[in-house]
C-alpha positions in Angstrom: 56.8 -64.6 124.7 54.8 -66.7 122.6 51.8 -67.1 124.6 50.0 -63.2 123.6 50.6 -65.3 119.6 49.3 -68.6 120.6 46.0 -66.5 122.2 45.6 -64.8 119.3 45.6 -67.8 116.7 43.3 -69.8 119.1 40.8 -67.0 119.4 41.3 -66.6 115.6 40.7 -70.2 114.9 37.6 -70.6 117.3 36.4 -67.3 115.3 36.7 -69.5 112.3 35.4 -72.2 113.2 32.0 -70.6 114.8 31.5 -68.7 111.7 31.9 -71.7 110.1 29.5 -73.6 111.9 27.2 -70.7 111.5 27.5 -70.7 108.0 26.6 -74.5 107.7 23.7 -74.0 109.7 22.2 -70.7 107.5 22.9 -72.8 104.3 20.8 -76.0 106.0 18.4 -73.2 106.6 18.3 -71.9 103.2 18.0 -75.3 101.7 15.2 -76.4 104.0 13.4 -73.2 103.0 13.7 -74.1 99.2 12.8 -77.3 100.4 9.2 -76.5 101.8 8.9 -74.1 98.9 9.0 -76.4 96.2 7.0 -78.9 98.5 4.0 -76.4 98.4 4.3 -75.7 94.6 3.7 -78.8 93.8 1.0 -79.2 96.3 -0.9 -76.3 95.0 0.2 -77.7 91.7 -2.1 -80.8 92.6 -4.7 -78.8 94.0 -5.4 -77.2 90.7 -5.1 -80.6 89.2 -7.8 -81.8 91.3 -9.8 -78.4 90.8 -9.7 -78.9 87.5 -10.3 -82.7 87.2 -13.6 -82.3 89.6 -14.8 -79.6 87.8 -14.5 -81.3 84.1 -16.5 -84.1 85.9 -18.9 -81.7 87.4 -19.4 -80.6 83.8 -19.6 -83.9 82.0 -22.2 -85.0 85.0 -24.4 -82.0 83.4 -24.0 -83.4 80.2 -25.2 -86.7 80.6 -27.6 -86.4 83.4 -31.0 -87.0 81.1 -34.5 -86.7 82.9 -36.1 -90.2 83.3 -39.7 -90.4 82.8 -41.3 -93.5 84.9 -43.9 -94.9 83.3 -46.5 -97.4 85.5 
């Protein structure tokens, strides 16, 4: 009776099989969470870019902004 064996190594190989499929789809899931990660880094990278770039021109606005006497 080979039938009780063959059961056992198609339940065994569907077993394999979903925990393999499940394993694809947490390691998708991990690298779409690294993914996003790195994608808001380097926003918030270029936010402080920005930050810093308007403020440096904020400053040097200060600096040359000279009252104008008008003179009829």
């Amino acid at each position: 009776m080979n039938t009780g064996d063959e059961i056992d190594a198609a339940a065994a190989a569907d077993a394999a099989a979903a925990a393999a499929a499940e394993d694809e789809q947490l390691q998708q899931l991990q690298q779409q969470e690294m993914q996003q990660q790195q994608q808001q880094e380097m926003q918030q990278q270029q936010q402080q870019q920005l930050l810093q770039q308007l403020q440096h021109l904020l400053h040097q606005e200060h600096e040359y902004i000279l009252p104008v006497s008008v003179s009829y």
